[in-house]
C-alpha positions in Angstrom: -38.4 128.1 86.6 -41.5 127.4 84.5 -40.8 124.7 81.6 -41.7 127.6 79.3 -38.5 129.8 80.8 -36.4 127.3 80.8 -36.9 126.7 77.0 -36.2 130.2 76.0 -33.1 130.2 78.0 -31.4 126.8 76.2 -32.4 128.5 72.7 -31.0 131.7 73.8 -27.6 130.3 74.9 -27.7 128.2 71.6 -28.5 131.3 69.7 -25.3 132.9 71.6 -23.2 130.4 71.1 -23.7 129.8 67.0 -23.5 133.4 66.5 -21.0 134.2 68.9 -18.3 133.8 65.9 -20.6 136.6 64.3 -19.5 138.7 67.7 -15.9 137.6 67.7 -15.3 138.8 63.5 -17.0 142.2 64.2 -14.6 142.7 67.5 -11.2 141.3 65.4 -12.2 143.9 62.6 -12.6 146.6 64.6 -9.3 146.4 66.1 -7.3 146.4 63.7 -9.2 149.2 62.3 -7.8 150.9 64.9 -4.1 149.2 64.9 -4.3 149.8 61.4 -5.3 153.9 61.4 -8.4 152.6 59.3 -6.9 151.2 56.2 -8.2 147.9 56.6 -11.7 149.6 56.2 -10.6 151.1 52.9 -12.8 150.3 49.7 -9.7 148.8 48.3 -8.6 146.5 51.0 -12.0 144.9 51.7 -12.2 144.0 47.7 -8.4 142.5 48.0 -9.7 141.1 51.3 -12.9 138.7 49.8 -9.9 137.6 46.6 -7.0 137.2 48.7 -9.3 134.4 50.9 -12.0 133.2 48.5 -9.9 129.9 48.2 -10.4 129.4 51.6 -14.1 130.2 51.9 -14.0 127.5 48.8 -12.4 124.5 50.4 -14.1 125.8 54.0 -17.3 124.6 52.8 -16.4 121.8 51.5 -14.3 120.7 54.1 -17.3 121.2 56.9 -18.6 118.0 55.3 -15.3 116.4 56.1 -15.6 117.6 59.7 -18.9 116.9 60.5 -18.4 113.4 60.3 -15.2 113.9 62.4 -12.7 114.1 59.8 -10.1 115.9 58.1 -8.9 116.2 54.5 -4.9 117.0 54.1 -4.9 116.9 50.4 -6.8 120.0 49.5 -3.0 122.4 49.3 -1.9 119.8 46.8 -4.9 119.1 44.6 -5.5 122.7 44.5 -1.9 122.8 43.2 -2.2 120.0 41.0 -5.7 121.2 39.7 -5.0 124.5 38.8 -1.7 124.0 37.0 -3.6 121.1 34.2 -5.9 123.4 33.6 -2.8 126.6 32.8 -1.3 123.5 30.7 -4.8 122.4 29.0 -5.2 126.4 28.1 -1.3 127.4 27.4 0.3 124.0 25.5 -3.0 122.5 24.7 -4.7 125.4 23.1 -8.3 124.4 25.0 -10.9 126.4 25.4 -10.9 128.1 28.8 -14.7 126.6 29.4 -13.6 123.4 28.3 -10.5 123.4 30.3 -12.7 124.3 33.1 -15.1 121.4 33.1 -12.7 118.9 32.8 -10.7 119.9 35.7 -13.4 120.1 37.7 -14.2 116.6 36.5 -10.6 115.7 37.5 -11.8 117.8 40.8 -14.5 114.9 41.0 -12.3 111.9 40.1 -9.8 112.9 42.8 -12.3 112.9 45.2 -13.6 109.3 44.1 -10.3 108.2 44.4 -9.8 109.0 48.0 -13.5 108.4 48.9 -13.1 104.6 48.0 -10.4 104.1 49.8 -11.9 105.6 53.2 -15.5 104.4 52.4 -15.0 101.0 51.2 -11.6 99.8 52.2 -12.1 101.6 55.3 -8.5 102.8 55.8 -8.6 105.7 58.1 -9.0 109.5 56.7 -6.1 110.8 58.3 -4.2 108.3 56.4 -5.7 108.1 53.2 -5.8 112.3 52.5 -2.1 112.3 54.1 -1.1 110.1 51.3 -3.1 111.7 49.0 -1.0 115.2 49.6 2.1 114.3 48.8 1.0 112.2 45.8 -0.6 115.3 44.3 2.2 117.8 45.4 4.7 115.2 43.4 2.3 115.2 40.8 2.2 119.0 40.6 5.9 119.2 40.2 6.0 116.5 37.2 3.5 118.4 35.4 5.0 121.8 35.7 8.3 120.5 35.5 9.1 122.8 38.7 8.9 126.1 37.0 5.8 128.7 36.8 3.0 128.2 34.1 1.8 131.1 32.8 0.8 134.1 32.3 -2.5 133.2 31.9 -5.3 135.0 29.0 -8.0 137.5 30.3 -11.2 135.8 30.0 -9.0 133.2 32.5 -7.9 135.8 34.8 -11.4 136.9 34.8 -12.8 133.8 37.0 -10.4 135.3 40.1 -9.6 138.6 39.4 -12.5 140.0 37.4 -15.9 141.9 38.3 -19.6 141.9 37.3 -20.5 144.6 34.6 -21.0 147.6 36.6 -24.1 150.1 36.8 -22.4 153.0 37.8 -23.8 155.9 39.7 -21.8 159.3 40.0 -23.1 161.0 43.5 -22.3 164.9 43.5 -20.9 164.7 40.0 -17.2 163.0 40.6 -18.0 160.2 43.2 -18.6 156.8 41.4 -21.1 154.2 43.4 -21.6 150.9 41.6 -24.9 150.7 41.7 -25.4 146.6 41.3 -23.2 146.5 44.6 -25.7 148.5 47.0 -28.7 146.7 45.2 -27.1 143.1 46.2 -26.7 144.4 49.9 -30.7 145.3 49.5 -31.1 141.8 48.3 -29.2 140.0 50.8 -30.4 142.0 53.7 -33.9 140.6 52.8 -32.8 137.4 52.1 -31.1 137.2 55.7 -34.8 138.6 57.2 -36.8 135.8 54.9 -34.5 133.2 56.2 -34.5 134.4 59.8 -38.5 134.1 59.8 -38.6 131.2 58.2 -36.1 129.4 60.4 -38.5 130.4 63.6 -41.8 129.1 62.0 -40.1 125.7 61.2 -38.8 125.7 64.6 -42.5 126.5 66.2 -44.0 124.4 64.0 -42.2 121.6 65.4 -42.2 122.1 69.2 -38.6 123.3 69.3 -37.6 126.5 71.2 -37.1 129.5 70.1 -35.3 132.6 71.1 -37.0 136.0 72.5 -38.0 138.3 69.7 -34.8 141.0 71.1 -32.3 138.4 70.4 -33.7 137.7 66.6 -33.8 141.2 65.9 -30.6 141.8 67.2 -28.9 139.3 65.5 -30.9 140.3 62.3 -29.4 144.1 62.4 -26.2 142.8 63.1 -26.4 140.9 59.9 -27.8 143.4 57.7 -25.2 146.3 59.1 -21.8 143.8 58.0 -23.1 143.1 54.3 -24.3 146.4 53.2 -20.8 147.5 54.8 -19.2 145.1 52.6 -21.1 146.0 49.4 -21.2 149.4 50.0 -17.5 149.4 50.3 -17.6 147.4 47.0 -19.5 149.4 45.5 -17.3 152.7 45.8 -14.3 150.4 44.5 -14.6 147.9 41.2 -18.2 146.6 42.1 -18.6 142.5 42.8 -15.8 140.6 42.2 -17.1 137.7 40.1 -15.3 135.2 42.2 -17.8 136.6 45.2 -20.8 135.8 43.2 -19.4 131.9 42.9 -18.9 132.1 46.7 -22.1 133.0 47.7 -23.9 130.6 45.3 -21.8 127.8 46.6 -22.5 129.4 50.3 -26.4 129.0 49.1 -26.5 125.2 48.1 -24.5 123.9 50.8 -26.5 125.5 53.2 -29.5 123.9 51.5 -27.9 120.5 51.0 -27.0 120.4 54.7 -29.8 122.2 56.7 -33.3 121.0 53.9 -32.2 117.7 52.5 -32.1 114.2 53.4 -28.3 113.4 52.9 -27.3 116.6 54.4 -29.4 115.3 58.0 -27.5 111.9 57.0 -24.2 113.6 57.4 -25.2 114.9 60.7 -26.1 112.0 62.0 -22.8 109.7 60.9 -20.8 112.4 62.9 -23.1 112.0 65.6 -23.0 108.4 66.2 -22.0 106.8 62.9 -23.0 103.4 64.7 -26.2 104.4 65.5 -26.8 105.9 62.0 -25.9 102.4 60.6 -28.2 100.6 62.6 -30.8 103.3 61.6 -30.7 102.2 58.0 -28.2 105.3 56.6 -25.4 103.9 54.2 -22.6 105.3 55.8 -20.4 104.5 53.6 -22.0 106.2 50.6 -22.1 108.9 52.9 -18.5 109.2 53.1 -18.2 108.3 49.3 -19.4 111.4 48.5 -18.4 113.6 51.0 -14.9 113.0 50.2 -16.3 113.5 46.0 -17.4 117.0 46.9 -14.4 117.8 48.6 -12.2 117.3 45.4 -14.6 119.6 43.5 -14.3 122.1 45.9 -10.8 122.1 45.5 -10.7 122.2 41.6 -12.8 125.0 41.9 -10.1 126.5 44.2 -7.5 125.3 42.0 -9.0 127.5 38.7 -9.3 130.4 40.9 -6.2 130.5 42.8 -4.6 130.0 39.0 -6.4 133.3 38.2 -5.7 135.3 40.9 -2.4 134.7 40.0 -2.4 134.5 36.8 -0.4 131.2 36.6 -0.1 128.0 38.0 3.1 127.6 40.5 4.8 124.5 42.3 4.0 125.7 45.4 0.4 126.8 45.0 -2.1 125.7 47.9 0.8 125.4 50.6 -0.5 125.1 53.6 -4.1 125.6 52.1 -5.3 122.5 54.6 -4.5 124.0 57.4 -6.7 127.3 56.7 -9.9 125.2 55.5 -9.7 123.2 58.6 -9.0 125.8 61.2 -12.1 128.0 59.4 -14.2 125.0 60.1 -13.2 124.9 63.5 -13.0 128.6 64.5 -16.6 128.7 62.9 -17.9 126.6 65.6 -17.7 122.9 64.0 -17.5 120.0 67.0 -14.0 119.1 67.1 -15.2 115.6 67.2 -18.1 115.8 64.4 -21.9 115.8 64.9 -21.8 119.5 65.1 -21.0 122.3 62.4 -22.8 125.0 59.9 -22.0 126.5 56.6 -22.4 129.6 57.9 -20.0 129.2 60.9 -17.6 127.9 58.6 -17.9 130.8 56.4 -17.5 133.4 59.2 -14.5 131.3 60.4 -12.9 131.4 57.0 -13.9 135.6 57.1 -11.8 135.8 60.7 -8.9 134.3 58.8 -9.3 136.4 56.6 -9.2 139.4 58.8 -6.4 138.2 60.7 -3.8 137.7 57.8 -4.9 141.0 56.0 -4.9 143.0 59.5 -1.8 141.3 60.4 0.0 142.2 57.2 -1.3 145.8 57.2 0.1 146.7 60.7 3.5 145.0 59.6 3.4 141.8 61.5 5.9 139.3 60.6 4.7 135.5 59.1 6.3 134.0 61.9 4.1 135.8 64.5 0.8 135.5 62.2 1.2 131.7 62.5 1.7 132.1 66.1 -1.5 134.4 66.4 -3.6 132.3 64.2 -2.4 129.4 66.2 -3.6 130.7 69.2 -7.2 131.5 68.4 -7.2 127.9 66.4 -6.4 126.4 70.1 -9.1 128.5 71.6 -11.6 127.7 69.4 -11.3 124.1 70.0 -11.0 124.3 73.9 -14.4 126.5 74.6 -16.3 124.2 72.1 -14.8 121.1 74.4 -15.6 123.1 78.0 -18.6 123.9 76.5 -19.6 120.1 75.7 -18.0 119.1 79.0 -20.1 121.9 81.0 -23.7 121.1 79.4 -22.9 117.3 79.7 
């Protein structure tokens, strides 16, 4: 096999294997469209389906950054708690502006995450330990602060961050069906933002020696791309239009995919979950690093905090239960190296989408809790294991 060959076929099996998530959500949809006689395709249920799991595509990008460097953070459930219910007290008993209220709890977001980052950073006790702590601290908190009972209900122009739409341009097709126009247009938008990014990607690549995949495989993977978000917006678009809390996604979605993939702390990352040894010796601060990866964690979950509080109109005790556990297992589903180094955005958010799929397919069909856990369990376990056969076979 000509040197040539052999390059196109390690970037097509790397090509397979980062999109092979991609593969996996389209298959897991589809069947429950059929378990589900179709109603998990319903305009409806794909709206409840992108606000029922935006926390979790929320605290799954954040928590990537966690896990690239082959860590976890257990506190997210608890200061997602503990975040959204001072913000219902700063609006309900306080009488505080809604935007004020939500700039300082996302500067408590920050704090938190300072708080925890100087502990693993600088006084070098272990993650594990530190974010362990940290979440039952912040669920004890929570309970002090509500005083155990519900918070709420919370005004409109709150509810509005997790519950609420973009103003619609609406469209009526044969006089009585209604097509939110701004919907389909975003699809158009986002379909040639996927094809600008896809090109661009392959001329970086070529410009710098690496290999790149066969034109079919691009194109493939391109159409692939295109045909699940004009499904999604279409779908949107016949229901309420975008859900506001969408629009915050895929912004977030869009600078931590910058930040990670274009700058030089997001390579730095990358590298300290490699070999954090060798990134030392290289000149990288690891410990800033890890400073203020652990600070943009405990944004990420104030920001998940305010929303979940809007969803639900209130703040609860028991909000972000179990939270961790979904953020982590996106991350990992999505294709993130169990042991760091290794990881996208992108994965993470298709990982937080199967989830997502999986709870509201589960539910639909009449599935009990008990055996969603077990389910979700299962493909969490598999997920890890063919990322570590994998590693183990190319070694």
């Amino acid at each position: 096999m000509s040197e040539k060959s052999a390059a196109r076929k390690k970037a097509g099996s790397i090509n397979a294997k980062q999109y092979g998530m991609l593969i996996a959500l389209i298959v897991i949809y589809l069947i429950f469209t059929l378990l589900s006689g179709g109603k998990n395709a319903s305009p409806m249920n794909i709206n409840n389906l992108f606000m029922q799991n935006s926390y979790v595509v929320i605290l799954a990008v954040g928590m990537l950054l966690c896990v690239l460097t082959g860590n976890v953070d257990l506190s997210v459930g608890s200061v997602v708690a503990f975040t959204g219910a001072i913000c219902a007290i700063f609006v309900l008993d306080l009488g505080m502006s809604i935007p004020l209220a939500f700039l300082l709890v996302l500067l408590s977001g920050v704090l938190i995450g300072m708080w925890q980052g100087v502990f693993i950073a600088y006084l070098r006790v272990p993650p594990f330990v530190v974010t362990l702590a940290n979440m039952l601290i912040f669920r004890g908190l929570t309970l002090v602060v509500l005083n155990g009972q519900t918070k709420g209900p919370l005004p409109a122009g709150y509810v509005t961050i997790g519950a609420g739409y973009l103003p619609e341009i609406n469209t009526y097709f044969l006089g009585r069906t209604k097509v939110e126009m701004l919907s389909v247009l975003a699809g158009l938008a986002g379909s040639l933002l996927a094809i600008f990014m896809e090109v661009r990607s392959q001329r970086k690549k070529s410009s710098y020696g690496f290999a790149v995949p066969p034109l079919w495989q691009t194109a493939a993977k391109l159409a692939i791309i295109i045909v699940i978000i004009n499904f999604f917006t279409v779908k949107l678009a016949l229901y309420n239009g975008l859900p506001v809390v969408l629009a915050i996604m895929l912004l977030l979605i869009v600078i931590y995919t910058f930040l990670t993939d274009n700058t030089v702390p997001g390579r730095q990352i990358y590298a300290v979950g490699g070999n954090a040894n060798a990134a030392r010796l290289s000149g990288i601060k690891t410990q800033r690093v890890m400073f203020w990866i652990y600070t943009s964690m405990g944004l990420m979950s104030a920001l998940a905090g305010i929303v979940l509080s809007a969803r639900n109109a209130s703040a609860t005790p028991k909000a972000g239960d179990g939270f961790e556990l979904d953020a982590i297992a996106a991350c990992y589903i999505g294709g993130a190296a169990a042991l760091g180094g290794s990881g996208t955005i992108m994965g993470a958010v298709v990982g937080a989408l199967i989830m997502g799929v999986l709870n509201n397919g589960m539910s639909l069909i009449g599935w009990s809790v008990d055996v969603q856990k077990v389910v979700k369990g299962l493909v969490l376990l598999g997920a890890v294991t063919v990322d570590l056969l994998s590693k183990k076979k190319n070694a």
